[in-house]
N, CA, C and O of each residue as an XYZ file, in Angstrom:
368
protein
N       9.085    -17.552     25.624
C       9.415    -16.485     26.550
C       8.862    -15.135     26.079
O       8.390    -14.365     26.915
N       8.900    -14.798     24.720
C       8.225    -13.406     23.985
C       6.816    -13.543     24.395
O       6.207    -12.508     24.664
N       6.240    -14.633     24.478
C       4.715    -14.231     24.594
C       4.357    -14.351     26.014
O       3.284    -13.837     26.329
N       5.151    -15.016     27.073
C       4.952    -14.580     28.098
C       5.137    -12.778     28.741
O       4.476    -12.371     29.697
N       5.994    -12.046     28.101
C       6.660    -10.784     27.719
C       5.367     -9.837     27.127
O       4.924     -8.804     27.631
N       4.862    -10.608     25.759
C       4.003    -10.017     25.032
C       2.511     -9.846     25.945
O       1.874     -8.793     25.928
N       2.187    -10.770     26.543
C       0.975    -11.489     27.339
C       1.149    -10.119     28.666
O       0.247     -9.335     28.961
N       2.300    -10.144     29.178
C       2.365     -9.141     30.164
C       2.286     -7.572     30.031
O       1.926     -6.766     30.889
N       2.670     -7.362     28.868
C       2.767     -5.801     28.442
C       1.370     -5.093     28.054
O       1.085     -3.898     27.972
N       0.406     -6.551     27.793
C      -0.981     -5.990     27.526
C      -1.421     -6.578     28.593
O      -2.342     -7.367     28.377
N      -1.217     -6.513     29.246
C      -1.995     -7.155     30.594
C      -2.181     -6.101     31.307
O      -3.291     -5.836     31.770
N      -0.811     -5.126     31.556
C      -0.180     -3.942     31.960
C      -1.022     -2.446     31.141
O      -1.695     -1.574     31.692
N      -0.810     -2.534     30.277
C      -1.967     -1.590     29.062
C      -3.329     -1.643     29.345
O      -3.970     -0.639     29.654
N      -3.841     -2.841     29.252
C      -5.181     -2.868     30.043
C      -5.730     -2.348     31.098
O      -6.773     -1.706     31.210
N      -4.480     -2.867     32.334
C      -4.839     -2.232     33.430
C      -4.641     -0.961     33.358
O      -5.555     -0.417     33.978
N      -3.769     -0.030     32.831
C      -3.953      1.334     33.136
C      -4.864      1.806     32.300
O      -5.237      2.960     32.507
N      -5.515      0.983     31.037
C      -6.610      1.832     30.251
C      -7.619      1.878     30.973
O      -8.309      2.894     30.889
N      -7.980      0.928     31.796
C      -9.034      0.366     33.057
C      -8.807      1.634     33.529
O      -9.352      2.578     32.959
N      -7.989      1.840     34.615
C      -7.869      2.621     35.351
C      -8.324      4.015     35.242
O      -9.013      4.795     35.901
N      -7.696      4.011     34.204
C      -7.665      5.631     33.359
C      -9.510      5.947     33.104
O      -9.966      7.027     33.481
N     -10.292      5.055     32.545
C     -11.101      5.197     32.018
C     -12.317      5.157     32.716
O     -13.259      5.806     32.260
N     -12.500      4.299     34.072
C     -13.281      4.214     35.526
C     -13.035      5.693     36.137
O     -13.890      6.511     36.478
N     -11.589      5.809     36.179
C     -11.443      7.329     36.941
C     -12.087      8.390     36.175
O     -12.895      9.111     36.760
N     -11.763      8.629     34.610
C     -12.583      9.309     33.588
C     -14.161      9.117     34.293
O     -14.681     10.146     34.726
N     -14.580      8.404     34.359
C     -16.120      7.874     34.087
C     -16.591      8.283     35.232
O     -17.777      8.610     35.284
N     -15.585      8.369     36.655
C     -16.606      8.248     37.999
C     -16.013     10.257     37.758
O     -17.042     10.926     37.671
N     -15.396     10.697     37.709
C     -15.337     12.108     37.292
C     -15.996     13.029     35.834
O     -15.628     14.099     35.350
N     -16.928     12.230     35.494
C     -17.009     12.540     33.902
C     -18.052     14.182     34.896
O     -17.911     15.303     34.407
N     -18.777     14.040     35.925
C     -19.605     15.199     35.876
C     -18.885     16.928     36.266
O     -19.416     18.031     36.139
N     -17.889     16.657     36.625
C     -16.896     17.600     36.981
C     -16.171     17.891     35.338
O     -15.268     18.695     35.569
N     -16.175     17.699     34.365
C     -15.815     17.526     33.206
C     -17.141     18.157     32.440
O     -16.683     18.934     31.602
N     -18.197     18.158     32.385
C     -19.294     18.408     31.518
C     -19.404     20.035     31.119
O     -20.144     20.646     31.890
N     -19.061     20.499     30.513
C     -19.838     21.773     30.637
C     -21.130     21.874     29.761
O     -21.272     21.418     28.626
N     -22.137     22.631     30.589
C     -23.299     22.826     30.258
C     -24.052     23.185     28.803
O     -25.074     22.856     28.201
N     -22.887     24.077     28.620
C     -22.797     24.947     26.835
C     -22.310     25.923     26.550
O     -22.583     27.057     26.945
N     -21.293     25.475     25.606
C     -20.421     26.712     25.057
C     -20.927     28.037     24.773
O     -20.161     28.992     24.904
N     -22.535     28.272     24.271
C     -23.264     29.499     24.552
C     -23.159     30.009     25.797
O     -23.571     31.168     25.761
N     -22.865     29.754     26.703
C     -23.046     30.040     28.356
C     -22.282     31.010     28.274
O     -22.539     32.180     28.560
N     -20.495     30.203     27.550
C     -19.303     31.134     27.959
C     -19.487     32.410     27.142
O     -19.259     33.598     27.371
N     -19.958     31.763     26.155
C     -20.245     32.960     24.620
C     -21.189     34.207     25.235
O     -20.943     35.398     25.045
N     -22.084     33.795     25.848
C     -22.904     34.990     26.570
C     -22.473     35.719     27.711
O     -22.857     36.844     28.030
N     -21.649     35.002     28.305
C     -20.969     35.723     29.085
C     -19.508     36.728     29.189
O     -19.158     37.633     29.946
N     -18.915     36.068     28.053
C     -17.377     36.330     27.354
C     -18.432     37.466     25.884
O     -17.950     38.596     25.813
N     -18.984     37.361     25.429
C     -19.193     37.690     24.137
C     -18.770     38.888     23.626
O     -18.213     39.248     22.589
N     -19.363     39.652     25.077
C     -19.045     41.219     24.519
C     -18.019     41.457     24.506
O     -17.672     42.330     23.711
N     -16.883     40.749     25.461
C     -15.477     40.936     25.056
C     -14.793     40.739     23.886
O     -13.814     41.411     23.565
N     -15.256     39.856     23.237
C     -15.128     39.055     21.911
C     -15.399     39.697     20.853
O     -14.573     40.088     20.029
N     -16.716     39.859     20.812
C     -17.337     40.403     19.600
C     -18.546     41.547     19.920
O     -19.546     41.546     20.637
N     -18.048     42.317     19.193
C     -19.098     43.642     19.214
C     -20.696     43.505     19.164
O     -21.371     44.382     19.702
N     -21.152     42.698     18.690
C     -22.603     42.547     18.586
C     -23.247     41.057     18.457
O     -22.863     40.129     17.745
N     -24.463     41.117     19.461
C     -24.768     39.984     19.173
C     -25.118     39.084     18.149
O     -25.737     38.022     18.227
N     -24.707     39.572     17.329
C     -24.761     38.811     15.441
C     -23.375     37.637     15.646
O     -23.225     36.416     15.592
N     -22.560     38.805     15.895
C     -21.038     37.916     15.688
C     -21.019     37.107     16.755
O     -20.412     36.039     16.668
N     -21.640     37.448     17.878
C     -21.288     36.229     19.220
C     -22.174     35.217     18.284
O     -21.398     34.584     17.568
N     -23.116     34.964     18.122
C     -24.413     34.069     17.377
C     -23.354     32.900     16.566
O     -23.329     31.691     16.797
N     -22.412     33.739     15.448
C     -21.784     32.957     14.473
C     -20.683     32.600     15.103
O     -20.617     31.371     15.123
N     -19.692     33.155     15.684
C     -18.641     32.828     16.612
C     -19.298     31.224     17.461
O     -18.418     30.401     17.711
N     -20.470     30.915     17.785
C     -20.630     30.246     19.034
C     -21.089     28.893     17.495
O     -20.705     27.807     17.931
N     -21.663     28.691     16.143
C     -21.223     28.067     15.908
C     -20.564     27.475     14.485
O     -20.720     26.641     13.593
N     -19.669     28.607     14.990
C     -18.128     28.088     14.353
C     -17.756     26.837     14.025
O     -17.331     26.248     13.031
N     -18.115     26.531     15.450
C     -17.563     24.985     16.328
C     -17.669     24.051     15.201
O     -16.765     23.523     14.554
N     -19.727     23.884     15.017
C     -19.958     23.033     14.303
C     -20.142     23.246     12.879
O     -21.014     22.703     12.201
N     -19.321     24.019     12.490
C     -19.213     24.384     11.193
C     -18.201     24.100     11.000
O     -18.214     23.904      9.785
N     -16.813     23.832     11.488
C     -15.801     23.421     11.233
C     -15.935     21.915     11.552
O     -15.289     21.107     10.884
N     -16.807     21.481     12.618
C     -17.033     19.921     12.402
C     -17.784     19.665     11.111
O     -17.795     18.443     10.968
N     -18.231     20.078     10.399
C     -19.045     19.431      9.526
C     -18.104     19.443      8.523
O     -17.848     18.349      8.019
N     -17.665     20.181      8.210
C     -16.474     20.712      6.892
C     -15.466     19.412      7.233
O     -15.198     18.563      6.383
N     -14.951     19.385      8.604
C     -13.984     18.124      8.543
C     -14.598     16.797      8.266
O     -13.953     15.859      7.796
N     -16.071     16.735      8.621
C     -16.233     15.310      8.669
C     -16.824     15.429      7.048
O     -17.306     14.357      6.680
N     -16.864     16.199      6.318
C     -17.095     16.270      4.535
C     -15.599     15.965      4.306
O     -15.275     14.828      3.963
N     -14.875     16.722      4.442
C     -13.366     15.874      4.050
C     -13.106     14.634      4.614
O     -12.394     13.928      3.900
N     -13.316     14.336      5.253
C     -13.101     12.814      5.724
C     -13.891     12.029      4.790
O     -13.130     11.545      3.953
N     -14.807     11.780      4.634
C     -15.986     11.254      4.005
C     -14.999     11.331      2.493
O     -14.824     10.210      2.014
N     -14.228     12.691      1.554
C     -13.777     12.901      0.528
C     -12.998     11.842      0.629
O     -12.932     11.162     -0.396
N     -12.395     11.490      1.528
C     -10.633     10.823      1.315
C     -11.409      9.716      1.481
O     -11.126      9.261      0.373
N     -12.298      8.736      2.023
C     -12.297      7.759      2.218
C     -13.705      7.095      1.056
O     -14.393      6.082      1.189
N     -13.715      7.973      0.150
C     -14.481      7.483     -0.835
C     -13.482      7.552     -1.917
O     -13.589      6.596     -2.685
N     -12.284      8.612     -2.301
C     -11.517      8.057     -2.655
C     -10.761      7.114     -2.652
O     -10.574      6.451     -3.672
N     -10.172      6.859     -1.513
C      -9.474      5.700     -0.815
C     -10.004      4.044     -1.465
O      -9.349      3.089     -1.882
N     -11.427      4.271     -1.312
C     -12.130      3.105     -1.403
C     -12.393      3.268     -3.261
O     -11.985      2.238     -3.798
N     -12.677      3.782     -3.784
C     -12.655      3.912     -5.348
C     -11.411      3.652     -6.306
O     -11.337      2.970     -7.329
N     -10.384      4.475     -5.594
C      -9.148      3.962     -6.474
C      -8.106      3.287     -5.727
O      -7.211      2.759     -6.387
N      -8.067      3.213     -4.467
C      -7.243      1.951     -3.433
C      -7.431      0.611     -3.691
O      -6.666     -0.226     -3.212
N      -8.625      0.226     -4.593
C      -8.747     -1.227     -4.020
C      -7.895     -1.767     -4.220
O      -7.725     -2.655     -3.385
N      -6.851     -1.705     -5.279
C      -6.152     -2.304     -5.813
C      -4.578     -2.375     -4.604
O      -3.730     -3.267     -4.631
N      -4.587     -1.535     -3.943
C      -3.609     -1.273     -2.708
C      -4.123     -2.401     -1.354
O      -3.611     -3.160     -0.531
N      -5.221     -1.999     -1.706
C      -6.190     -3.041     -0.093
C      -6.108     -4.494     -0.175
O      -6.512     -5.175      0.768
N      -5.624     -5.019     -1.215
C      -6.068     -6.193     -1.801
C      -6.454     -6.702     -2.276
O      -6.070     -7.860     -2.438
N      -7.885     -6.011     -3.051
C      -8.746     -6.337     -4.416
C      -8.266     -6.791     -5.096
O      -7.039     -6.885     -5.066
N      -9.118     -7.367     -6.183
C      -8.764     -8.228     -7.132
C      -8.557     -7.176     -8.420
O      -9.307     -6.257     -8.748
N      -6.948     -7.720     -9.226
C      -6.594     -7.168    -10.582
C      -7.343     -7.564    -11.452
O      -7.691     -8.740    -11.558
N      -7.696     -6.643    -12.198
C      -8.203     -7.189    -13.621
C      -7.112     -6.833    -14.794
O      -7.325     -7.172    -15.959
């Protein structure tokens, strides 16, 4: 009876990830924006006094992506260097 239960609840999950994700997809172009420079050139002077700081302000963005994906990369070379022994590896 649980896996008839279990069988239905992802049956149910599916369908709304379906759903969710076709509707995402047939709307993805109403969603796009062109480029965050756009807003930056247009917002900038409100923002920042000179076009130096709009320049670095606009990417911030990917300067804080890179910094996170270097910490990520940190933890999961740790993880993998002194975890094994947590993961399941073999004791010596």
């Amino acid at each position: 009876m649980s896996n008839n239960i279990r069988n239905l609840i992802a049956a149910i999950a599916t369908a709304l990830f379906s759903v969710t994700l076709f509707s995402a997809l047939y709307d993805i172009n109403s969603m796009i924006i062109p480029g965050v420079s756009s807003i930056y050139n247009e917002l900038g002077i409100l923002i920042a006094p000179n076009m130096v700081t709009t320049v670095i302000f606009d990417w911030r963005g990917y300067d804080t992506l890179g910094e996170a994906l270097v910490l990520l990369t940190a933890v999961l070379v740790v993880l993998l260097v002194f975890g094994s022994g947590k993961l399941g590896g073999r004791n010596k």
